[in-house]
N, C-alpha and C positions, 0 to 999 in steps of 0.2 A: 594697111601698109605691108608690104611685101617683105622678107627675110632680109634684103638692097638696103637697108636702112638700117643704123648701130646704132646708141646711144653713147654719150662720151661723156666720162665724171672727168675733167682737168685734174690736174695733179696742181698741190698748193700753189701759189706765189704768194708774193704783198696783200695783204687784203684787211685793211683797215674799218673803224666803223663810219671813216669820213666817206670814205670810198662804197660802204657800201649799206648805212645803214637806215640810209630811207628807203631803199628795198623792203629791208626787213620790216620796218613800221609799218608801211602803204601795200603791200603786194598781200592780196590774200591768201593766197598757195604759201610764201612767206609766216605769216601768221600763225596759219596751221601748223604749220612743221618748228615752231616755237613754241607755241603750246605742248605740242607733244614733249619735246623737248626738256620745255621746266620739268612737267609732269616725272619724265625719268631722271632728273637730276633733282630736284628738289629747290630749287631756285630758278629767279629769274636769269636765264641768261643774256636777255638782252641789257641789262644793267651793268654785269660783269665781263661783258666785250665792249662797251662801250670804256670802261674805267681801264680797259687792259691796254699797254705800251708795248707789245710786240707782236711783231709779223707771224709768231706762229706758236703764241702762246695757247695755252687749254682752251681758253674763252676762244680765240681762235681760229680756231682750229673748230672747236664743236658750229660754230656759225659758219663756217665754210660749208659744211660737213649740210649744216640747215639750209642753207641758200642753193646747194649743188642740187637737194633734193626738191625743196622748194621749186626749181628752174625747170625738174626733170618732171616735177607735175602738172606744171602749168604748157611744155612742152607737147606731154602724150592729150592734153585738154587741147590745146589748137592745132594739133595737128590728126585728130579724131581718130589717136588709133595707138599700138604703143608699140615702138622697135621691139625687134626680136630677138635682135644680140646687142649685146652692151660690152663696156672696157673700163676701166678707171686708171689711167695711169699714176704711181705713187700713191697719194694720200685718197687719190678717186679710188680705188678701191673699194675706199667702206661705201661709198654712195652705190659704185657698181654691184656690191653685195647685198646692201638692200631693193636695189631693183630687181634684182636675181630672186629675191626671193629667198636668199639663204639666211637670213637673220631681221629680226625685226626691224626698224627705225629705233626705238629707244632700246635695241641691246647695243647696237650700232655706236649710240649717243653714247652709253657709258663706256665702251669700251674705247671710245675715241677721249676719254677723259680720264680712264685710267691709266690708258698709253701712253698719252700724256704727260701723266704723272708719273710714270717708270723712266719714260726718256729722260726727264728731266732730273731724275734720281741717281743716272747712271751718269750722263755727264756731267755730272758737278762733280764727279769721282773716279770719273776714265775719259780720257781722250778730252780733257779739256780745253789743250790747243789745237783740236781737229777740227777745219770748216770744211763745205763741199763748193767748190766756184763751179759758177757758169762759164762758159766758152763758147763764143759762135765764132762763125768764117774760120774755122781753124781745120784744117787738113788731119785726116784721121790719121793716117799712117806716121808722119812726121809727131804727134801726139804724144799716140803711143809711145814711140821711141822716150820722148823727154820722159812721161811717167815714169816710164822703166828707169830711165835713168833716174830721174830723184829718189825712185825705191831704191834703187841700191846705197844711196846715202842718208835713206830714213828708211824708218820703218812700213811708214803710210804713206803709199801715195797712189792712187787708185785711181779710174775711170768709174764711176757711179752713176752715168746716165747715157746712153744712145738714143737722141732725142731727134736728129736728121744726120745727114751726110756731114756735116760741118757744125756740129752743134752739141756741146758735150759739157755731163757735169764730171766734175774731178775732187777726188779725196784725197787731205793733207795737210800737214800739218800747217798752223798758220804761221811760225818761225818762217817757211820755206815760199809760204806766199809770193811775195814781192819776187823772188826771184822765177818764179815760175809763170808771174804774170808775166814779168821783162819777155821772159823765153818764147810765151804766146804771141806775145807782141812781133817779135823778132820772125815768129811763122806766117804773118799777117793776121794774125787772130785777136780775138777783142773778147780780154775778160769781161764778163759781165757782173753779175749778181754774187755775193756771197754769204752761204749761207751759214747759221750758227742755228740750233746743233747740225752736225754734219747728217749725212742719209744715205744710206742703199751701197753699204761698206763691207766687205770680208772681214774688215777687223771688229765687225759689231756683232759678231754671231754671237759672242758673249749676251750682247743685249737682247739680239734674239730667243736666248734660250730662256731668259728673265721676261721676255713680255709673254714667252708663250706658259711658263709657269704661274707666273703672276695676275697675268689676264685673260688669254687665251682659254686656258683647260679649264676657264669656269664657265663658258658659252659654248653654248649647241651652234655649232656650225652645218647647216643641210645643204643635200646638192642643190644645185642652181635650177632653176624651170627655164632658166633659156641659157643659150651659150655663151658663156663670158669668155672673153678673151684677151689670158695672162698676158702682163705689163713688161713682165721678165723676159721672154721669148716670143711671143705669139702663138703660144699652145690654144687649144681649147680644152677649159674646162667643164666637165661636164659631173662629178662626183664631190662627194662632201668634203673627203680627205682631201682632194686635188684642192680644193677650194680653200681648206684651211692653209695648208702648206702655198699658195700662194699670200696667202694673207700675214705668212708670215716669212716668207722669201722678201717681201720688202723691204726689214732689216739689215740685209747682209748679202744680198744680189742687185746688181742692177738695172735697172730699168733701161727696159729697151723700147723704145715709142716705135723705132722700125720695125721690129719685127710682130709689136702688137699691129702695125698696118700692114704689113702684109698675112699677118691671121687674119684680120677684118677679110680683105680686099680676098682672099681663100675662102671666105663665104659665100662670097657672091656682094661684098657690100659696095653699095656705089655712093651714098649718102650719108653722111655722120651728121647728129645731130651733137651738138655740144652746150651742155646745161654746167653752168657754173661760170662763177668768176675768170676767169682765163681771156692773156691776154699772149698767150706763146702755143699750143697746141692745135688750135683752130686753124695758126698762119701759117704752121712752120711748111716748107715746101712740102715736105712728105707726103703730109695729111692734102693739102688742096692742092698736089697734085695727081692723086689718087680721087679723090671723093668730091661731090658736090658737100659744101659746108654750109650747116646754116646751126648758129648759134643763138643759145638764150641767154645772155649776162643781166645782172642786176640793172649797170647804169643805162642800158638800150630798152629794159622792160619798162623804167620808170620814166622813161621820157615820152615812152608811148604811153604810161597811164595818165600824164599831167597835159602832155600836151591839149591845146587849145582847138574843139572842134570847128569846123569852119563849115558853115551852112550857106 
């Protein structure tokens, strides 16, 4: 396979065990990377995702984190070869960092579990009213104005995601919700999804500076063996520092899916392959209007492992 070809970790959404956990039982690539998994956690975690009640609780989150890589094995297996640049946007990241080559799978595993456990420490104690909403069809320029505007009458209120031309996460306080969906509404725009805890904020650099003391500075971060290409801007990273410090810009910068496709597409890439649960990144116009798309999700691999030969 030629340099033309990326690999793509989704960045979180919904991802339940109804939704996705006869993957994880029946898929062998699945399997493995659970096993690996308990090994560096000390327990079973298919047990404790299964018993977990949130969309992006620890349990999680570390099964996203297993399924994304799971997807990305079973991907370089059928397609007899392995991309040469890779991306993660948000929470892809730690998947894009173990394909890179900068950290193992089980340093990966713990650190996505102690993060975890920091995030969750921090908001029970800061920014408790703070979510990040979805927005699609909504006009960038006219946007930005309202943000700006409810910043000046709070404290928080932020763009947290540049995900297409029309298609944006927002940070704020959740007092100020309701009036800020009206406002979207009123631009023809269509809040979508909101999320709890909030993500990828100026106001979390505090939290940033706590995941990288608390978590961060006790893991070997190395350069990458192939070019990953930052979520923030569309840099290419190519060094260990550049590497950590994007791993930990996800805190308190925004992610920008544009300008990581136009880093891709400044490679030469024509192709993205997309391994993981993801049901927004694959579609969004950006991406497949740029790239031939072909994706691996849970619910598409297991319909093709069960289905019925026909001789």
């Amino acid at each position: 396979m030629s340099p033309a070809t990326a690999l793509v970790f989704p960045g979180m959404g919904p991802s339940n065990f109804s939704e996705v956990g006869r993957f994880m039982v029946l898929d062998p690539y699945a399997r493995r990377r659970l096993a690996e998994a308990d090994n560096a956690l000390g327990y079973r975690l298919l047990d404790r995702f299964y018993a977990s009640d949130s969309d992006y609780s620890e349990y999680t989150q570390l099964a996203f984190l297993v399924n994304s890589m799971a997807l990305a094995d079973r991907a370089v297996e059928d397609l007899g070869t392995r991309p040469e640049v890779c991306v993660g946007p948000s929470f892809g990241q730690k998947a894009a960092a173990v394909y890179a080559e900068t950290m193992s799978f089980a340093d990966a595993i713990r650190i996505t579990a102690e993060t975890a456990r920091c995030e969750a420490e921090y908001f029970t104690a800061e920014h408790t009213d703070t979510v990040t909403q979805s927005v699609a069809r909504t006009p960038r320029e006219p946007l930005e104005e309202l943000v700006s505007r409810l910043r000046e009458q709070d404290d928080i209120c932020e763009i947290s995601g540049y995900l297409d031309s029309n298609f944006f996460l927002v940070t704020l306080r959740e007092s100020t919700l309701d009036e800020f969906a009206d406002a979207v509404r009123t631009l023809g725009g269509h809040p979508m999804y909101t999320m709890r805890p909030a993500v990828h904020a100026r106001a979390f650099a505090p939290l940033r500076a706590k995941a990288a003391h608390e978590v961060f500075d006790r893991y070997r971060v190395d350069a990458p063996a192939i070019p990953v290409v930052a979520d923030q801007d569309g840099r290419i990273v190519t060094t260990a520092d550049d590497m950590r410090t994007m791993l930990l810009d996800t805190f308190d910068r925004p992610v920008d899916w544009v300008a990581a496709v136009e880093g891709l597409h400044g490679l030469g890439v024509e192709h993205v392959v997309v391994t993981g649960p993801d049901n927004l990144f694959r579609r969004l116009p950006c991406t497949t209007s740029r790239f031939r798309v072909t994706a691996f999700d849970p619910k598409s691999t297991v319909r093709a492992m069960t289905a019925p030969v026909i001789r």
